[in-house]
mmJSON file of the N, C-alpha and C atoms, coordinates in Angstrom:
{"data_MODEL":{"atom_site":{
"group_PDB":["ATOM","ATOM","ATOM","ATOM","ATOM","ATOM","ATOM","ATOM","ATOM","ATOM","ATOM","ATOM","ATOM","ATOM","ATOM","ATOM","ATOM","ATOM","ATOM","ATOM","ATOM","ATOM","ATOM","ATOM","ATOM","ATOM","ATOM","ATOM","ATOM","ATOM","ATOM","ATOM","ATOM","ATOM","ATOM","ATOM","ATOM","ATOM","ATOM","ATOM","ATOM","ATOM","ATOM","ATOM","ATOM","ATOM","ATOM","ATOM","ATOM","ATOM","ATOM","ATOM","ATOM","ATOM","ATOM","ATOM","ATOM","ATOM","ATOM","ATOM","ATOM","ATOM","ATOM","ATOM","ATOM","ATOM","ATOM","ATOM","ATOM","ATOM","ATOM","ATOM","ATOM","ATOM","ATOM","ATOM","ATOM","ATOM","ATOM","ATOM","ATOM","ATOM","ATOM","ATOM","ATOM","ATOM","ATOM","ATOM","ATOM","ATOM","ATOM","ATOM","ATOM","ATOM","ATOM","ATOM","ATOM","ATOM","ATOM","ATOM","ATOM","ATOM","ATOM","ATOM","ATOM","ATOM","ATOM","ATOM","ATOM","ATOM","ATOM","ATOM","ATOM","ATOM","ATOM","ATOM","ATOM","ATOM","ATOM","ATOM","ATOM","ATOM","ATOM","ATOM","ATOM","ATOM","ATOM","ATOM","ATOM","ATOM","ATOM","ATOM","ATOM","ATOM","ATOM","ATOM","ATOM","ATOM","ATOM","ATOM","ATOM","ATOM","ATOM","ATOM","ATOM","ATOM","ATOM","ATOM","ATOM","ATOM","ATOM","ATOM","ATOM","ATOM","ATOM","ATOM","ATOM","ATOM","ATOM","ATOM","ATOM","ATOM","ATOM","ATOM","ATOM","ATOM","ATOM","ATOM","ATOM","ATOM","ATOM","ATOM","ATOM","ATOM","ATOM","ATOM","ATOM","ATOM","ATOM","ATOM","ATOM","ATOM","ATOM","ATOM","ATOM","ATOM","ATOM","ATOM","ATOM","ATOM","ATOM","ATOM","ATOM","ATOM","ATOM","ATOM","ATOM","ATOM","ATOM","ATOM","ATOM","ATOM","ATOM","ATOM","ATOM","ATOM","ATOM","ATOM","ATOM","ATOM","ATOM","ATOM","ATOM","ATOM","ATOM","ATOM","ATOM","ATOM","ATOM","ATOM","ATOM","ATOM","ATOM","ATOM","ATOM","ATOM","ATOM","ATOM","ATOM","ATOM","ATOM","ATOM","ATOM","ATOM","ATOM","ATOM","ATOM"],
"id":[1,2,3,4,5,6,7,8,9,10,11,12,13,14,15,16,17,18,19,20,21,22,23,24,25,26,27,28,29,30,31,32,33,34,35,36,37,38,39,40,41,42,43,44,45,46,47,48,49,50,51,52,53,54,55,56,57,58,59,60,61,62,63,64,65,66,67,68,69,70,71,72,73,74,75,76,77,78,79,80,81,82,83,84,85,86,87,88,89,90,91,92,93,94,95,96,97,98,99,100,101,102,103,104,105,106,107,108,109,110,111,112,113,114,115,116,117,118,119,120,121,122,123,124,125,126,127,128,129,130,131,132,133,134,135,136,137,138,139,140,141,142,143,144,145,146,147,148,149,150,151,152,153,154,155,156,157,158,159,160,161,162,163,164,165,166,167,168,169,170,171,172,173,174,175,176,177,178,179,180,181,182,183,184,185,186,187,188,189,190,191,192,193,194,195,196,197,198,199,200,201,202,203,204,205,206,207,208,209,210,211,212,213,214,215,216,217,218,219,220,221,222,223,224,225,226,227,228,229,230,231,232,233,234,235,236,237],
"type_symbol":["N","C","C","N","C","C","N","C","C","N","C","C","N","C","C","N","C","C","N","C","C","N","C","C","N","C","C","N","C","C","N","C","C","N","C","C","N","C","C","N","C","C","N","C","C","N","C","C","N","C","C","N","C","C","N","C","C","N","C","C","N","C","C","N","C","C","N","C","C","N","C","C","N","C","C","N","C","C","N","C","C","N","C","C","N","C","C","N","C","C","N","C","C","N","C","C","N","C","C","N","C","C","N","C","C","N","C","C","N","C","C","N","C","C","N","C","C","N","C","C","N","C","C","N","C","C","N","C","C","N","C","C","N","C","C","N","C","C","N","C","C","N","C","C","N","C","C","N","C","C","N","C","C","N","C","C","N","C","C","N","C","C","N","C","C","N","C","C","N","C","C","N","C","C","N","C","C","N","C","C","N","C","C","N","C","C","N","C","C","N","C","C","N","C","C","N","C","C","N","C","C","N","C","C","N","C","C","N","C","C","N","C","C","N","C","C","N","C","C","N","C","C","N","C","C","N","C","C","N","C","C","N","C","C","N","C","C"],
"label_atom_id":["N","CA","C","N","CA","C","N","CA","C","N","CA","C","N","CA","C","N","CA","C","N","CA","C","N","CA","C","N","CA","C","N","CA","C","N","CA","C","N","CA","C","N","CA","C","N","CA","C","N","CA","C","N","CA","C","N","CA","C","N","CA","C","N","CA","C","N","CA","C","N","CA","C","N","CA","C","N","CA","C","N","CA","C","N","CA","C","N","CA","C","N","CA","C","N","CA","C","N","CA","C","N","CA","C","N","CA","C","N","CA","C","N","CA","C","N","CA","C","N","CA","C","N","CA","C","N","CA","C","N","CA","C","N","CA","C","N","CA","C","N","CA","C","N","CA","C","N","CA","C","N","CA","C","N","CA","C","N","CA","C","N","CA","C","N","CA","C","N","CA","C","N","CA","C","N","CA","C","N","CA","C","N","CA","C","N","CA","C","N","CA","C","N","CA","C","N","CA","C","N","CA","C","N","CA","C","N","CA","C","N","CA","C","N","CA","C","N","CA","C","N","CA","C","N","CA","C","N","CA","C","N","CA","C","N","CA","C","N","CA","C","N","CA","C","N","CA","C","N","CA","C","N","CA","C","N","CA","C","N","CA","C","N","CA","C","N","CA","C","N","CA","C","N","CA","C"],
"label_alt_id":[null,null,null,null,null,null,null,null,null,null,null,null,null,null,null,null,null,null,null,null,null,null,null,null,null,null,null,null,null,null,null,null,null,null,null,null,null,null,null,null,null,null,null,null,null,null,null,null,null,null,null,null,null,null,null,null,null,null,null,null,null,null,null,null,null,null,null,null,null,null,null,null,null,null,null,null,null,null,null,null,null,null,null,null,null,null,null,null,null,null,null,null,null,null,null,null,null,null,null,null,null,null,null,null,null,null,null,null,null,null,null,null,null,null,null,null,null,null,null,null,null,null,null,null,null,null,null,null,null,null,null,null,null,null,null,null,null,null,null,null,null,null,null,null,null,null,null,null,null,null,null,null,null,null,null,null,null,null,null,null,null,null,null,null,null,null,null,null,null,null,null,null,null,null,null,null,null,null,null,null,null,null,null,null,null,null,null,null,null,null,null,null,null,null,null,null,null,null,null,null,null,null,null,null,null,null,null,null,null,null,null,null,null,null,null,null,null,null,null,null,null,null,null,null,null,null,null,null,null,null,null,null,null,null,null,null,null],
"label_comp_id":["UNK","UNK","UNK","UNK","UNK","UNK","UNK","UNK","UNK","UNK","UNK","UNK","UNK","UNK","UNK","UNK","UNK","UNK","UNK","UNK","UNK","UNK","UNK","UNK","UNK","UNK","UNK","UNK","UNK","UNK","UNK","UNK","UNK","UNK","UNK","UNK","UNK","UNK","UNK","UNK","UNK","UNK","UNK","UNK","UNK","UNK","UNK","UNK","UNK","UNK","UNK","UNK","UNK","UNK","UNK","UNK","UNK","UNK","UNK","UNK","UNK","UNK","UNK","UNK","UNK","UNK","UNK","UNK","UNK","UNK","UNK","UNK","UNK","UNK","UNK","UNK","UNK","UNK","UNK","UNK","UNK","UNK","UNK","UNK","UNK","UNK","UNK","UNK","UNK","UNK","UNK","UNK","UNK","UNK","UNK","UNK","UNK","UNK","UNK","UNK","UNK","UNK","UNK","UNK","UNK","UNK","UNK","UNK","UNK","UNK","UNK","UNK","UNK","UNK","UNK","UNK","UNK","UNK","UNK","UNK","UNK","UNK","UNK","UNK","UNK","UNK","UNK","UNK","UNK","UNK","UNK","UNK","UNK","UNK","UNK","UNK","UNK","UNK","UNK","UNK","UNK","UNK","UNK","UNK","UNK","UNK","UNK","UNK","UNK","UNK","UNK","UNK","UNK","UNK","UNK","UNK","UNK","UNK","UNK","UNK","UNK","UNK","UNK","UNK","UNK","UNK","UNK","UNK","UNK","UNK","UNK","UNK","UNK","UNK","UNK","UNK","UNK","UNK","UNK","UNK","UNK","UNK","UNK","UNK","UNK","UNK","UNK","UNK","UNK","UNK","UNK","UNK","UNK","UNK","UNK","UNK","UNK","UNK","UNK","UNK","UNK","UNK","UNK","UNK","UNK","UNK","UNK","UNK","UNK","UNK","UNK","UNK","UNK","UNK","UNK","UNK","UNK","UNK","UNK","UNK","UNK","UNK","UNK","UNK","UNK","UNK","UNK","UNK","UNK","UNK","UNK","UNK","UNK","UNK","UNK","UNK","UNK"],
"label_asym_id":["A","A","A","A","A","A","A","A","A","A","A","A","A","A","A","A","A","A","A","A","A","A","A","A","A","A","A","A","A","A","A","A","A","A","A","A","A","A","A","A","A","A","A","A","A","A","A","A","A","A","A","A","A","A","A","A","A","A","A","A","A","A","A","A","A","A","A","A","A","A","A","A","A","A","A","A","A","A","A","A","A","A","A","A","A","A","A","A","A","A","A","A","A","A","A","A","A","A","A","A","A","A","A","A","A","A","A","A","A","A","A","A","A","A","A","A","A","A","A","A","A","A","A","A","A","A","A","A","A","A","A","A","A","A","A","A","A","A","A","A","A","A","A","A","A","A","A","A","A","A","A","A","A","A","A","A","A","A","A","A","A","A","A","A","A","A","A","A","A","A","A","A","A","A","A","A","A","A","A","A","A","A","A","A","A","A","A","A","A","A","A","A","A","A","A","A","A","A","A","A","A","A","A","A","A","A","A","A","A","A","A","A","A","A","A","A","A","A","A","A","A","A","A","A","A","A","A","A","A","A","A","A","A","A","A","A","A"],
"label_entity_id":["1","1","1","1","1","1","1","1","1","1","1","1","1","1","1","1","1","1","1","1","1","1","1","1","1","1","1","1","1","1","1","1","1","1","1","1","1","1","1","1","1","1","1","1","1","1","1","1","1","1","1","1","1","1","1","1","1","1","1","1","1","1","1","1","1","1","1","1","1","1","1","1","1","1","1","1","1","1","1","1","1","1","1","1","1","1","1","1","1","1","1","1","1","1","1","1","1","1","1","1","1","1","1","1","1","1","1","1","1","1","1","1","1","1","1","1","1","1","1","1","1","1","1","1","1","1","1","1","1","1","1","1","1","1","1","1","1","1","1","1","1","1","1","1","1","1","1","1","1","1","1","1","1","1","1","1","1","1","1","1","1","1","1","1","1","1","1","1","1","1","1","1","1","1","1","1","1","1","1","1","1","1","1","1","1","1","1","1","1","1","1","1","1","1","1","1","1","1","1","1","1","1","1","1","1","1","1","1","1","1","1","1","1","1","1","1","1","1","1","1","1","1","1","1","1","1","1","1","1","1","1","1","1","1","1","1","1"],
"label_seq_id":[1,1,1,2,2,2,3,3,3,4,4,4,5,5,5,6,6,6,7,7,7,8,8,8,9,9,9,10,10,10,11,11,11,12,12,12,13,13,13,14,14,14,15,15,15,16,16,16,17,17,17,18,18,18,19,19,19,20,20,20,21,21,21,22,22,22,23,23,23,24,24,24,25,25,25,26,26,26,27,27,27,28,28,28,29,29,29,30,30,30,31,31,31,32,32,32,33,33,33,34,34,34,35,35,35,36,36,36,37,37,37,38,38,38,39,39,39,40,40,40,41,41,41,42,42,42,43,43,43,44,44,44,45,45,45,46,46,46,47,47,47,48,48,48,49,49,49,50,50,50,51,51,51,52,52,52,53,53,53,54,54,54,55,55,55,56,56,56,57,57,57,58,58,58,59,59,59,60,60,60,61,61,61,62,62,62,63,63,63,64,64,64,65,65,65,66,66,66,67,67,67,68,68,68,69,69,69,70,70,70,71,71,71,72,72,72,73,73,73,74,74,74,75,75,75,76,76,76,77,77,77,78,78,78,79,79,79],
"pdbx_PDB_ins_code":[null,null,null,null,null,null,null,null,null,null,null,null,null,null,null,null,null,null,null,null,null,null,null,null,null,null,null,null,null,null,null,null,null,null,null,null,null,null,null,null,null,null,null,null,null,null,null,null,null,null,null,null,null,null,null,null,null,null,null,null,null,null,null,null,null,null,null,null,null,null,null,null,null,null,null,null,null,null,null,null,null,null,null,null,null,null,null,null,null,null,null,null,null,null,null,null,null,null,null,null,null,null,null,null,null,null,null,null,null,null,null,null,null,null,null,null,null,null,null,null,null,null,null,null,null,null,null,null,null,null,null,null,null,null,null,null,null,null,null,null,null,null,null,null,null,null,null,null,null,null,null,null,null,null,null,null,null,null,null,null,null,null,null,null,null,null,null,null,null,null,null,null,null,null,null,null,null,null,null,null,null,null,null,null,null,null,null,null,null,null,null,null,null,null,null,null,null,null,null,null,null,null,null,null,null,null,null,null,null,null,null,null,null,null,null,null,null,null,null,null,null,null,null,null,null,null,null,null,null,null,null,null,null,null,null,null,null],
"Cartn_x":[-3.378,-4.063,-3.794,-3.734,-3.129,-4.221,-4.869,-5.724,-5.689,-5.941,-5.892,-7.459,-7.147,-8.326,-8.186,-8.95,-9.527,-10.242,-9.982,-11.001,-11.43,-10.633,-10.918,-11.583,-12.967,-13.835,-14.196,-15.536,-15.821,-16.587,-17.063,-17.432,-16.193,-15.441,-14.153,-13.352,-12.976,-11.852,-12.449,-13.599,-14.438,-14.181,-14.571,-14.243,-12.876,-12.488,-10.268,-10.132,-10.475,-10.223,-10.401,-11.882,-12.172,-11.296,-10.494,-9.978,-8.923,-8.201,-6.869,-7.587,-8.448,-8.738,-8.939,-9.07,-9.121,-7.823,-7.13,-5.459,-5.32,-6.432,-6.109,-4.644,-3.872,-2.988,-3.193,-3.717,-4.094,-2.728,-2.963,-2.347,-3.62,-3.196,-4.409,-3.828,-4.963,-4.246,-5.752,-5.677,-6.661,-5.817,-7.145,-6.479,-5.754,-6.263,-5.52,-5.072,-3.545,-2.698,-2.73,-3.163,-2.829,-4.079,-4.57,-6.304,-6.132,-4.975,-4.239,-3.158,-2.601,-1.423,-1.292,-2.79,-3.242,-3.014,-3.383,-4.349,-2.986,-1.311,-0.201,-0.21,-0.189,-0.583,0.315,0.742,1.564,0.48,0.825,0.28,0.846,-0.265,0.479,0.538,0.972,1.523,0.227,-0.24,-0.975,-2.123,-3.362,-4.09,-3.27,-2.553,-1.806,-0.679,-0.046,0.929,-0.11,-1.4,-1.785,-2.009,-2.398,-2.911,-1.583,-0.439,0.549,0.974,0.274,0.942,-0.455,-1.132,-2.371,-2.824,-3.524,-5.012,-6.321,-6.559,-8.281,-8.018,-9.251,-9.352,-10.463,-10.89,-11.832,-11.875,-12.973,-12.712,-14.361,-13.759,-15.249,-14.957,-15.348,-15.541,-16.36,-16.868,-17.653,-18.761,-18.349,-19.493,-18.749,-19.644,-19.187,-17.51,-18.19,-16.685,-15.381,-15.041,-14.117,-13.913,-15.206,-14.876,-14.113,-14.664,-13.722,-12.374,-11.558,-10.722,-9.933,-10.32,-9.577,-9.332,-10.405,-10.016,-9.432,-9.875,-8.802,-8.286,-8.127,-7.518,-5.79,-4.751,-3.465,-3.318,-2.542,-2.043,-3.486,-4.808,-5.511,-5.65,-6.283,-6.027,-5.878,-7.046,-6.369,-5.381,-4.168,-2.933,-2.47],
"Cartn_y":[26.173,25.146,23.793,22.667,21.153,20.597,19.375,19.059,17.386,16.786,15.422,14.479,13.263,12.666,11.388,10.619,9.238,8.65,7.434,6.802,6.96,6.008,6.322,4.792,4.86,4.306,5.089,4.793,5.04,6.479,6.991,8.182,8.928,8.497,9.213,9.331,8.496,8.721,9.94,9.948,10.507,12.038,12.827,13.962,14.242,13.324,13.374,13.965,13.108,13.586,15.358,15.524,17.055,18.203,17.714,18.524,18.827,17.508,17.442,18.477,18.126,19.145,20.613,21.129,22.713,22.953,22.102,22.644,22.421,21.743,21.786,20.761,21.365,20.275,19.068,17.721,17.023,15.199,14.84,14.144,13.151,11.47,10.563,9.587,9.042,7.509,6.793,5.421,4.551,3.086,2.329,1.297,0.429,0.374,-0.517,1.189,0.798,1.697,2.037,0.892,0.683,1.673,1.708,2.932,4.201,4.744,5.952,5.663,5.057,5.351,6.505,6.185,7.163,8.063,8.574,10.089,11.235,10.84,11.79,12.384,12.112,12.461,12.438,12.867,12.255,11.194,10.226,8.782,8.639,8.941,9.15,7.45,7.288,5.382,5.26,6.263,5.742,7.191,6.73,7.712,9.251,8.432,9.258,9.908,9.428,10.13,11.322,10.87,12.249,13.279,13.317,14.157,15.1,14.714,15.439,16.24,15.601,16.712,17.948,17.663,19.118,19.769,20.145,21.096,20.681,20.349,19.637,18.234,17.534,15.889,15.139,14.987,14.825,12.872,12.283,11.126,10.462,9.308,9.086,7.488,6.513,5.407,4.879,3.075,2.258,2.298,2.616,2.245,2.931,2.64,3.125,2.372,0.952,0.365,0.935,1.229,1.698,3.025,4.16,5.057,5.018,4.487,3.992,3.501,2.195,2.292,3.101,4.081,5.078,6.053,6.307,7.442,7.157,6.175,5.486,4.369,3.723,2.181,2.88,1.471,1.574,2.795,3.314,4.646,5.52,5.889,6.509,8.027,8.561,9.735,10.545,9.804,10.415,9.844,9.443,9.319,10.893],
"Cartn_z":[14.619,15.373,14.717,15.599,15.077,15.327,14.55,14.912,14.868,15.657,15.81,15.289,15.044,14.375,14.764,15.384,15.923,15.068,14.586,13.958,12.402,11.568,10.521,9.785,10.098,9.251,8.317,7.611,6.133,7.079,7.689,8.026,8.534,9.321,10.318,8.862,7.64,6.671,6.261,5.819,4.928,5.499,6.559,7.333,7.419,7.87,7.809,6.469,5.261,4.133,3.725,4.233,4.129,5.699,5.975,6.56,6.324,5.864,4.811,3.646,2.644,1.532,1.698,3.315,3.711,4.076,4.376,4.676,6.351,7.29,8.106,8.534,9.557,9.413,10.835,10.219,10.903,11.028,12.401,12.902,12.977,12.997,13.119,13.735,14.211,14.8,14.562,14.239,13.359,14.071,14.932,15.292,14.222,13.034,11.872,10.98,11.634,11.116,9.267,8.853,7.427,6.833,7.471,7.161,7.197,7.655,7.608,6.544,6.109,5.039,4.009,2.915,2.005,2.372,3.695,4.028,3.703,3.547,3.329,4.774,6.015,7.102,8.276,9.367,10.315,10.868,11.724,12.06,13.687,14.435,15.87,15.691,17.536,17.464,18.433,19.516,20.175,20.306,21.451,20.968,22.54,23.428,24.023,23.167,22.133,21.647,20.793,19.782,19.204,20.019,21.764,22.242,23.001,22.933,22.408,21.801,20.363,19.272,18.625,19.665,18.814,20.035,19.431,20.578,20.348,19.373,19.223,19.073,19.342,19.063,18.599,17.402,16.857,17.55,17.556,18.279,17.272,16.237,15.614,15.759,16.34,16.883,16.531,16.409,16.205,17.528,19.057,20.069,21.293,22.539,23.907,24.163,23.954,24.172,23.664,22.214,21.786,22.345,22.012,23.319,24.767,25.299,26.652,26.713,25.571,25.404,25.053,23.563,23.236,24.036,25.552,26.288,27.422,27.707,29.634,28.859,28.09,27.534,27.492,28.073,27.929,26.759,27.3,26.224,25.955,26.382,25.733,26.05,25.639,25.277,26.971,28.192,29.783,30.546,29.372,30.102,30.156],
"occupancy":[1.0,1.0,1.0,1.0,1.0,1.0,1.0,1.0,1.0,1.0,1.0,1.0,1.0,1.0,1.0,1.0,1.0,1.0,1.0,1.0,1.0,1.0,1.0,1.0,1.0,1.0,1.0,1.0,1.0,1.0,1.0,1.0,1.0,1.0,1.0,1.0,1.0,1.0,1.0,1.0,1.0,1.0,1.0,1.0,1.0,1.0,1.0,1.0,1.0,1.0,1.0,1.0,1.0,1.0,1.0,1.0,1.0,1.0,1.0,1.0,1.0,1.0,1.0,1.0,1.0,1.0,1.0,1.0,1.0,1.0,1.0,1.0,1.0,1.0,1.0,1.0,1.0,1.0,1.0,1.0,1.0,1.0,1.0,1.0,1.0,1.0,1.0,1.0,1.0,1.0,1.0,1.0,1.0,1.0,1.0,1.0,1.0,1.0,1.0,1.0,1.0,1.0,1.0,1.0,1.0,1.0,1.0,1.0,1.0,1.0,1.0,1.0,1.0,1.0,1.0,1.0,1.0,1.0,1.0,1.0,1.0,1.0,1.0,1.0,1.0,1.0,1.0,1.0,1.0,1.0,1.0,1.0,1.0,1.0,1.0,1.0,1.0,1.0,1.0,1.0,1.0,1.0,1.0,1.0,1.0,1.0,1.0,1.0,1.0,1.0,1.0,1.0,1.0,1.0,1.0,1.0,1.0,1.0,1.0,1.0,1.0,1.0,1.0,1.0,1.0,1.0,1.0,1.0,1.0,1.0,1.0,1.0,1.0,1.0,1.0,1.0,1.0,1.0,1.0,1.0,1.0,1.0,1.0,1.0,1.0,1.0,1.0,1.0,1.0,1.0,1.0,1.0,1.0,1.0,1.0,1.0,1.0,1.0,1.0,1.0,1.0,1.0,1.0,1.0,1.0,1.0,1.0,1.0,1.0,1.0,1.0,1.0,1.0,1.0,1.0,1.0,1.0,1.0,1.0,1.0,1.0,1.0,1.0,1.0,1.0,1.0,1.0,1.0,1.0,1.0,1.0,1.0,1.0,1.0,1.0,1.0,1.0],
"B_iso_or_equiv":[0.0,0.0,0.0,0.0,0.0,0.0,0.0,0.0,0.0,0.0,0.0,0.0,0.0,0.0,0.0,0.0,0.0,0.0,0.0,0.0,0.0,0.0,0.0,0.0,0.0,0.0,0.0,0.0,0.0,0.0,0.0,0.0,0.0,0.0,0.0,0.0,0.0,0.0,0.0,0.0,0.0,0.0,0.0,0.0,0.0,0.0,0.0,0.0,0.0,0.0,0.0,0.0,0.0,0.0,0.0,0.0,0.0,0.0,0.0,0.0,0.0,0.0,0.0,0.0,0.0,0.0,0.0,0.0,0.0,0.0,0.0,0.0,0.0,0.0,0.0,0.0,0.0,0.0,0.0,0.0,0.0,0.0,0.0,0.0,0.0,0.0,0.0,0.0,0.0,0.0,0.0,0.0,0.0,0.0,0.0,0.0,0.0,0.0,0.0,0.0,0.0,0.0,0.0,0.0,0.0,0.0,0.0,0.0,0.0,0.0,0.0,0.0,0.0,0.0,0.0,0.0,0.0,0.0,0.0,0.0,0.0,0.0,0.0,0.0,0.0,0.0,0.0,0.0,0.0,0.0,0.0,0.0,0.0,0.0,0.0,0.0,0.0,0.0,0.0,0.0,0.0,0.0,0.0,0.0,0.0,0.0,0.0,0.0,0.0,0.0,0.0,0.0,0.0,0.0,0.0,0.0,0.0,0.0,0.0,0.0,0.0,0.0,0.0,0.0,0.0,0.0,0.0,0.0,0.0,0.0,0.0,0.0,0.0,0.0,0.0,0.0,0.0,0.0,0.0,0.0,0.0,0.0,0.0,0.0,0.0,0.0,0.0,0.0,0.0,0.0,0.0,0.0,0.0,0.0,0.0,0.0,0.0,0.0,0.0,0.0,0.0,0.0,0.0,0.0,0.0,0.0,0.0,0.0,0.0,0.0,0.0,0.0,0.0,0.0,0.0,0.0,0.0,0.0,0.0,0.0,0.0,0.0,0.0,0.0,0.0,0.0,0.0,0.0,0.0,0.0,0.0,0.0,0.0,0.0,0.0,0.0,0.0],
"pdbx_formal_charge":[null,null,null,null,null,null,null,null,null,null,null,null,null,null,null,null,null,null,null,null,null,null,null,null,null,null,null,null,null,null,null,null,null,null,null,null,null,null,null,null,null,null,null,null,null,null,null,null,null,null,null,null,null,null,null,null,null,null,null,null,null,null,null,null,null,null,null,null,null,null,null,null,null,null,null,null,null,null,null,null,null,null,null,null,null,null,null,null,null,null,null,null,null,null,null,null,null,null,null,null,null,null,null,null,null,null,null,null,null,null,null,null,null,null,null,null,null,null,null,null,null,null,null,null,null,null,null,null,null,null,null,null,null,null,null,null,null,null,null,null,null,null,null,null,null,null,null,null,null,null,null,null,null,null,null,null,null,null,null,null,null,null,null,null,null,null,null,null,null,null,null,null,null,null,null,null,null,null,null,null,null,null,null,null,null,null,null,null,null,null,null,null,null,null,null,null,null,null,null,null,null,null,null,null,null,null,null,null,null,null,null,null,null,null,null,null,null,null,null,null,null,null,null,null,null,null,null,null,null,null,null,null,null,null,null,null,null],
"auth_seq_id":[1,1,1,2,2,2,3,3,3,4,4,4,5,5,5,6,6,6,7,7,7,8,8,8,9,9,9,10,10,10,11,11,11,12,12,12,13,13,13,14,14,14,15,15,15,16,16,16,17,17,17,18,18,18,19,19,19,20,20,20,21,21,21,22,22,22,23,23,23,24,24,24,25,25,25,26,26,26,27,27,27,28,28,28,29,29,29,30,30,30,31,31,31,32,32,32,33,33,33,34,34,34,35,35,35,36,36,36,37,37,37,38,38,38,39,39,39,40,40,40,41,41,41,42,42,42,43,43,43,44,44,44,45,45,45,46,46,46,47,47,47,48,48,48,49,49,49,50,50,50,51,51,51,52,52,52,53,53,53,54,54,54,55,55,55,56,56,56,57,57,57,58,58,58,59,59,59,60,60,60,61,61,61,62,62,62,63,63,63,64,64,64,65,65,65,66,66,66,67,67,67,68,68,68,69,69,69,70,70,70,71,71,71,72,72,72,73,73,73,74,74,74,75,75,75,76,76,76,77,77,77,78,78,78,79,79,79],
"auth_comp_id":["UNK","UNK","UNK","UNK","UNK","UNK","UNK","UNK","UNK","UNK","UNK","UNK","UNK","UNK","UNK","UNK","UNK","UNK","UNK","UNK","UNK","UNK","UNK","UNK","UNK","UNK","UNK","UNK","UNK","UNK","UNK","UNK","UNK","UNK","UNK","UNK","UNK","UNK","UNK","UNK","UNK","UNK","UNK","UNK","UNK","UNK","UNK","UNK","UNK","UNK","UNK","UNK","UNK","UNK","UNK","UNK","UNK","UNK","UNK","UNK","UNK","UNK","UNK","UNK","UNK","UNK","UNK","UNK","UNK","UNK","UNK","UNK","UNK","UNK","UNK","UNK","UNK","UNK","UNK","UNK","UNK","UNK","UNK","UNK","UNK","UNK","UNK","UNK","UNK","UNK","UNK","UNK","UNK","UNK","UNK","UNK","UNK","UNK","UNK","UNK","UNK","UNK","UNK","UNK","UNK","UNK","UNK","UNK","UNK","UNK","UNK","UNK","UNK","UNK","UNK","UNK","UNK","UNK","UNK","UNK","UNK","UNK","UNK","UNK","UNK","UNK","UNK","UNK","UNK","UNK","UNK","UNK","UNK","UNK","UNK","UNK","UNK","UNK","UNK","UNK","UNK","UNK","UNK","UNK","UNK","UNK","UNK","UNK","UNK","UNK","UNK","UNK","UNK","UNK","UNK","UNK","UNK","UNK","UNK","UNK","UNK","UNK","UNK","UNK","UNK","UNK","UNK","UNK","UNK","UNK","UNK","UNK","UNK","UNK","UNK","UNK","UNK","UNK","UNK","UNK","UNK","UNK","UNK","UNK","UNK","UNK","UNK","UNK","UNK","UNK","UNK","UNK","UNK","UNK","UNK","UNK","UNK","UNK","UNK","UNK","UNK","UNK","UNK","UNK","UNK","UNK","UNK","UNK","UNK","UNK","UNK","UNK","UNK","UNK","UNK","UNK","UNK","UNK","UNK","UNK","UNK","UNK","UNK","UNK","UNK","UNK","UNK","UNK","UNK","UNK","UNK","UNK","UNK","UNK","UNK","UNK","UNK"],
"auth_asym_id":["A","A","A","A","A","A","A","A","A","A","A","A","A","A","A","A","A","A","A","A","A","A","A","A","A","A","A","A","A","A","A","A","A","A","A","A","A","A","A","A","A","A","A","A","A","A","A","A","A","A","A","A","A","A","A","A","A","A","A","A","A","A","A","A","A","A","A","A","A","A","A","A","A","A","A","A","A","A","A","A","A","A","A","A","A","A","A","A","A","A","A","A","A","A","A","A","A","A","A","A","A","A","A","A","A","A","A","A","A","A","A","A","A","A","A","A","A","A","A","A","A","A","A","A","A","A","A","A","A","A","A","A","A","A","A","A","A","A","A","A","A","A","A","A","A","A","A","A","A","A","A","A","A","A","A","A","A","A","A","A","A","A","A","A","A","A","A","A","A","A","A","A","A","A","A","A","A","A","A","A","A","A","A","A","A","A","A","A","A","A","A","A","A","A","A","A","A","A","A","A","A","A","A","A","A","A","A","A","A","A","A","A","A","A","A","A","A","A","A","A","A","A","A","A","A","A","A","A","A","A","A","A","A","A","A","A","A"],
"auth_atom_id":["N","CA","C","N","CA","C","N","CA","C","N","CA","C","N","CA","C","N","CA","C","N","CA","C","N","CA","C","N","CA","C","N","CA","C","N","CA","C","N","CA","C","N","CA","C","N","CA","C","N","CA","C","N","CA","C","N","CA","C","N","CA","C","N","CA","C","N","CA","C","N","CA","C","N","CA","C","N","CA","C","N","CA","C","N","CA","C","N","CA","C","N","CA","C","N","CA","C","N","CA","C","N","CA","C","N","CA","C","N","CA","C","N","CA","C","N","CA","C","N","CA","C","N","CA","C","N","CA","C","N","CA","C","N","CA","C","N","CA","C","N","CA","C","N","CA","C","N","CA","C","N","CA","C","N","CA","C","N","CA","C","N","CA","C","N","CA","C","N","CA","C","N","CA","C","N","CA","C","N","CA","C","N","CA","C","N","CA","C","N","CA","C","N","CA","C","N","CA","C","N","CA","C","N","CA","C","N","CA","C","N","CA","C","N","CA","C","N","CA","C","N","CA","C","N","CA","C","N","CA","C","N","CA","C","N","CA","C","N","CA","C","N","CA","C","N","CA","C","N","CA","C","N","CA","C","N","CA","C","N","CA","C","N","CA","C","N","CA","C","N","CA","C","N","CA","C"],
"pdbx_PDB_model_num":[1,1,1,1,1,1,1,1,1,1,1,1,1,1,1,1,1,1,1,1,1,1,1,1,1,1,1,1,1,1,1,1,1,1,1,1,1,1,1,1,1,1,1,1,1,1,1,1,1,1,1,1,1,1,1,1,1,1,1,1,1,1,1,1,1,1,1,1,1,1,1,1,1,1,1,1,1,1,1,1,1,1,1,1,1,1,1,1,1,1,1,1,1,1,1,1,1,1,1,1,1,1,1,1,1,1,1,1,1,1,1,1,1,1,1,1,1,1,1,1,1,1,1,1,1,1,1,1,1,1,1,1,1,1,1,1,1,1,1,1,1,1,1,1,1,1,1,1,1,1,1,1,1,1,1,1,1,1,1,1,1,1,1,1,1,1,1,1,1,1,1,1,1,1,1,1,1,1,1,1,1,1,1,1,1,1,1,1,1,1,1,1,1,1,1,1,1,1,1,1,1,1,1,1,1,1,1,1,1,1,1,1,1,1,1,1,1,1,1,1,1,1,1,1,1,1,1,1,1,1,1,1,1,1,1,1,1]
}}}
């Protein structure tokens, strides 16, 4: 199973991190790309390209708004 990850603030890194530490193998996309670098991770480009490459989609966001973009916004995840 591949698992995809949205959103890496100080709670979303924080969980990413513990899924990386169980071996899951996870794909991310983080509007400020540079917030994923550390993680040793693949780095989708958009949140339509992660939903590509897995089967689950963890999605941890600041509000409704970003919700909505990340899921109907250009490229989001119901392209």
């Amino acid at each position: 199973m591949s698992v995809g990850f949205i959103g890496l603030g100080n709670l979303g890194k924080t969980i990413a991190k513990r899924l990386i530490d169980q071996g899951v193998p996870l794909v991310v996309w983080n509007r400020t790309k540079e917030k994923a670098l550390d993680l040793g991770v693949e780095i989708a480009q958009s949140p339509a390209d992660l939903s590509k490459k897995v089967n689950t989609i963890f999605v941890m966001v600041f509000d409704s708004q970003a919700s909505e973009e990340v899921i109907f916004g250009k490229e989001g995840l119901a392209q």
